[in-house]
N, C-alpha and C positions, 0 to 999 in steps of 0.2 A: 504494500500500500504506500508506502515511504517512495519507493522508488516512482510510482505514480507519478505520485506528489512532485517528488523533485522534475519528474521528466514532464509536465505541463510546466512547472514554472518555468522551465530553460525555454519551452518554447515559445511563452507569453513574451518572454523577455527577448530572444534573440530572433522572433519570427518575421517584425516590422521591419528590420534590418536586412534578412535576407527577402523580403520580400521586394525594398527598394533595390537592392543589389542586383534582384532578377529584373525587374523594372531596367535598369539602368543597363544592364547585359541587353533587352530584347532591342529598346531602342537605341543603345550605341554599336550595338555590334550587329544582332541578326539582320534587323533592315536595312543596314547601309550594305551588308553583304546579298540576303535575296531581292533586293529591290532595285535593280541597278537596270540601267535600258537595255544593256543585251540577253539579260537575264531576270525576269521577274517572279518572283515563287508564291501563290497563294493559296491560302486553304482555309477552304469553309466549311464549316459542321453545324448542322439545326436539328436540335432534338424538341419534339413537340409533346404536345397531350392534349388529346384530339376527345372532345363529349357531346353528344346527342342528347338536348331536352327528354326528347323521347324513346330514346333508348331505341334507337330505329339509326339502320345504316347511313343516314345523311350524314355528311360533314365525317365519314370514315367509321362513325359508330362511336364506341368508348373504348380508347386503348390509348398507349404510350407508342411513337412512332418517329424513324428519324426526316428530317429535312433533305436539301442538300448535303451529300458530304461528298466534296469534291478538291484536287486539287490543279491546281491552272500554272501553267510556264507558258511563257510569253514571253517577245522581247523584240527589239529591232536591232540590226547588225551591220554592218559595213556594204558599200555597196546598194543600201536603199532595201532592203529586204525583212521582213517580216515574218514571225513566224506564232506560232500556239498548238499546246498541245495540253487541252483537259480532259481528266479523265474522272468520272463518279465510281462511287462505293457503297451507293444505299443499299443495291441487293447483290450485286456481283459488279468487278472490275467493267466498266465499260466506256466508252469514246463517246465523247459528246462535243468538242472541237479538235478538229485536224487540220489544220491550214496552213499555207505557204503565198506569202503576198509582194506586193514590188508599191514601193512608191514613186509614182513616177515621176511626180513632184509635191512640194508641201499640201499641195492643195488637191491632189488626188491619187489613189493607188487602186490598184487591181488585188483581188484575193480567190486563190483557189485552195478547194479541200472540201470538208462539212461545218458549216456556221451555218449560224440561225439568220433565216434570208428578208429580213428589212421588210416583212408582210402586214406586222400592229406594230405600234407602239409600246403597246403591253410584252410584248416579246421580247423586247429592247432591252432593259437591264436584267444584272442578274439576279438571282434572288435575295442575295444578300439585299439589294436598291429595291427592291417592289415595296410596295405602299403598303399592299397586303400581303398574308403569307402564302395567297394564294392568288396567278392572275385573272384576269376576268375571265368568264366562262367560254367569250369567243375564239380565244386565243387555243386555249385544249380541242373547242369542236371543230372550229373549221380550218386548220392546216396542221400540218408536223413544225414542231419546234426547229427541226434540223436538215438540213438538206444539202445533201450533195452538188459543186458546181462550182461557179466563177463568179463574180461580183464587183462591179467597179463604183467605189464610193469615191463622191467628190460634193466638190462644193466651188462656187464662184459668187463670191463677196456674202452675202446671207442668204443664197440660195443653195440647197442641199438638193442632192441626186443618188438615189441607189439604184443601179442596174445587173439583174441577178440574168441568170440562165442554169437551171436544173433540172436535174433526172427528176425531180417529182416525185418520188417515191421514200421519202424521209432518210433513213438510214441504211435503208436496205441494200443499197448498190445494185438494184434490181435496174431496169431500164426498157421499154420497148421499141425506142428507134425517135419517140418523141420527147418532147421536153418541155417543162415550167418558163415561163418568163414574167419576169416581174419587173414593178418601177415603184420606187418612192419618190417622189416630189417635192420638195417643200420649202421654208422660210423659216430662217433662226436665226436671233437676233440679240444683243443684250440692251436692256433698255434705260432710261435714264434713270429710275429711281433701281438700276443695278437688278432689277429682276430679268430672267430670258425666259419670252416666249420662243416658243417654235410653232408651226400647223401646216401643214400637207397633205395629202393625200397617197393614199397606200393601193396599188391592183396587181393582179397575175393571172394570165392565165394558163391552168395546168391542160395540155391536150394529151399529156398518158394514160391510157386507160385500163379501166379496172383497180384503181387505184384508192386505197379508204380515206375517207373527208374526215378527217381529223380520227377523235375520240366519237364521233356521234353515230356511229353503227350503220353508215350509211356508205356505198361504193359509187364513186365518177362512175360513170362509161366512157368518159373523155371530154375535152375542153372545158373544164370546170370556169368560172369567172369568179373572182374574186375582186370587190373594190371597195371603196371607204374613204373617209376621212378622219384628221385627230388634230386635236389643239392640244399645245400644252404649255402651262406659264409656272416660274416657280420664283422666289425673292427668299431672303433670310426668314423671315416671319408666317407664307402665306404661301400654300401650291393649291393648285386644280388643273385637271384633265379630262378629258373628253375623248371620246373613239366609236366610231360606229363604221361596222362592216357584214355586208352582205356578201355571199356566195349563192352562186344558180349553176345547175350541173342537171343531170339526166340521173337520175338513180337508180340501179340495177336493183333494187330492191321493191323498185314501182313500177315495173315493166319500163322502164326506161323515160318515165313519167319528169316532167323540169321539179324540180325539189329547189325551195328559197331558205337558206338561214340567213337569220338577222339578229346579229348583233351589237348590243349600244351599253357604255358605261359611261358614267361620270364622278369624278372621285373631287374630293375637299376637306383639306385640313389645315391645319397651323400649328407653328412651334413656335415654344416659349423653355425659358430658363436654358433653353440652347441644347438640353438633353432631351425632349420632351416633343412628342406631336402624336395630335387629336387628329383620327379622321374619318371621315364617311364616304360611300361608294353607293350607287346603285348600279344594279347590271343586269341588264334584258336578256334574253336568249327566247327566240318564238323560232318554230317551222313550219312549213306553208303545209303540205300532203298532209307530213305525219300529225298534223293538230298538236303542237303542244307552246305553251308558251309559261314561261318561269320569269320572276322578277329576283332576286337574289340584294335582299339590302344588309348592308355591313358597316359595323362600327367597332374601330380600332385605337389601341395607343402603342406606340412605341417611344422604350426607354433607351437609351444610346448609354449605358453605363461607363464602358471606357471608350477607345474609338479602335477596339477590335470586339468588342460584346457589346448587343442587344438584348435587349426582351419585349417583347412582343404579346397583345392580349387582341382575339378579334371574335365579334359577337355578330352571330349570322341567322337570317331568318330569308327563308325559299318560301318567297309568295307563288303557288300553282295554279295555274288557273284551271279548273277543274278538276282538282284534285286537292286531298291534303295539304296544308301546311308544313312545312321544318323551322327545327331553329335547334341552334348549337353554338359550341365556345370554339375557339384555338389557340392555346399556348403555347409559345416556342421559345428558347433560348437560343442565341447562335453565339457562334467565334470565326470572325472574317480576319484573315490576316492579308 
């Protein structure tokens, strides 16, 4: 019991010291070593806990469950060249960016391999950056996060351009002879009271077919359309965004019948004490055949504890239209380095 005793007090006493000592080790030494432009190292882990009002499978059920856990290298190199290579760990080792890019000049570069191809806005950060822990529901139905191809980002003066060309077919390296083409469009800007907006417009059209429309249990027969638009403004104090996009395709599931989804969110929050932001989301998801149409509203707060940990709280209710109700919590804590 003595020995207890002494062995807490040593650690009461010498713990705050080894603690700044580690402190003082991450940021003088690890970061200036994995964060460097030719070489950049990061690793994010989100462990959640995932509950259902109703004890019904929405929002995952009740269970404990992880987030991302991924790690990313990146880096640019001599010669104008660019590269990434992240890999996830949530259920097994797998590839989620592979790329190899050229800048041709500061203001634009080419990039091939598998990235997420510039189709939402919502797609755009990663999840460590999303608002919520989860992104809007358009983003999972109507495309793959991922896609194989080529992509030329640029910009001239606050006009942006993404121009993609892909296999269509998400990760699969599968192919039919035809291909994805996509465009972003758009305006970004920083404004005088130091806030940047951005807003554009997002399309693609996929002509591969038999190919699945996202997560929504639904298959192209070929030239799917996708199009849309997205505003977005953020300052120290105050963000909102906006995004709405439709897809129309032929669905093999309807005798080859046109199928519409329609997707629309709008998201608003604010930060205060500089660690601290409140926010709220609504997010539509309807389909024209299949009849079904969902409103999905969420209210969130995330805490910025240090500036590699978060915590995160989000309260969700699935308005159905004819059908039951949901509603659920989602806690998560992460570590972004």
């Amino acid at each position: 019991m003595k020995k207890i005793l002494f062995f807490a007090l040593m650690v009461s006493v010498y713990a705050p010291n080894l603690i700044a000592q580690q402190g003082d080790l991450f940021n003088d030494q690890l970061r200036p070593l994995l964060k460097t432009e030719p070489f950049r190292v990061g690793v994010l882990v989100q462990t959640r806990g995932l509950f259902s009002f109703e004890d019904d499978t929405f929002n995952g059920g009740r269970k404990y469950e992880l987030g991302a856990t991924r790690v990313d290298i990146k880096g640019s190199i001599d010669g104008g060249f660019v590269y990434r290579l992240q890999t996830e760990y949530r259920n097994q080792a797998a590839i989620l960016d592979a790329q190899v890019g050229y800048k041709i000049n500061s203001d634009v570069q080419i990039v091939a391999g598998a990235f997420k191809p510039f189709t939402s806005l919502d797609l755009d950060p990663s999840p460590a950056a999303t608002n919520f822990l989860n992104r809007a529901r358009q983003v999972g139905t109507m495309m793959s996060t991922r896609e194989i191809g080529l992509t030329l980002i640029g910009k001239a003066g606050d006009f942006i351009y993404r121009l993609g060309m892909y296999n269509g077919t998400g990760m699969t390296r599968q192919n039919d002879g035809k291909f994805m083409y996509s465009l972003r469009a758009g305006y970004a800007a920083t404004l005088q009271n130091d806030g940047a907006l951005q807003f554009g417009v997002n399309t693609f059209i996929n002509q591969t077919e038999g190919v699945n429309v996202g997560n929504s249990g639904l298959t192209s027969a070929g030239d799917r359309l996708l199009y849309g638009f997205y505003v977005d403004y953020k300052s120290d104090t105050f963000f909102a965004n906006a995004e709405l996009l439709q897809t129309t395709f032929d669905a093999v599931q309807f005798a080859g019948q046109e199928e519409t989804i329609l997707g629309y969110y709008a998201t608003i929050g604010t930060r205060f004490k500089e660690q601290h932001e409140i926010l709220a989301r609504v997010d539509h998801l309807s389909f024209d055949i299949a009849d079904r149409s969902s409103n999905l509203l969420s209210v969130g707060w995330n805490y910025y504890a240090t500036d590699v940990v978060k915590f995160s709280v989000n309260v969700l209710t699935l308005i159905n239209d004819g059908a039951d109700n949901n509603a659920g919590l989602s806690a998560q804590l992460e570590y972004n380095f």
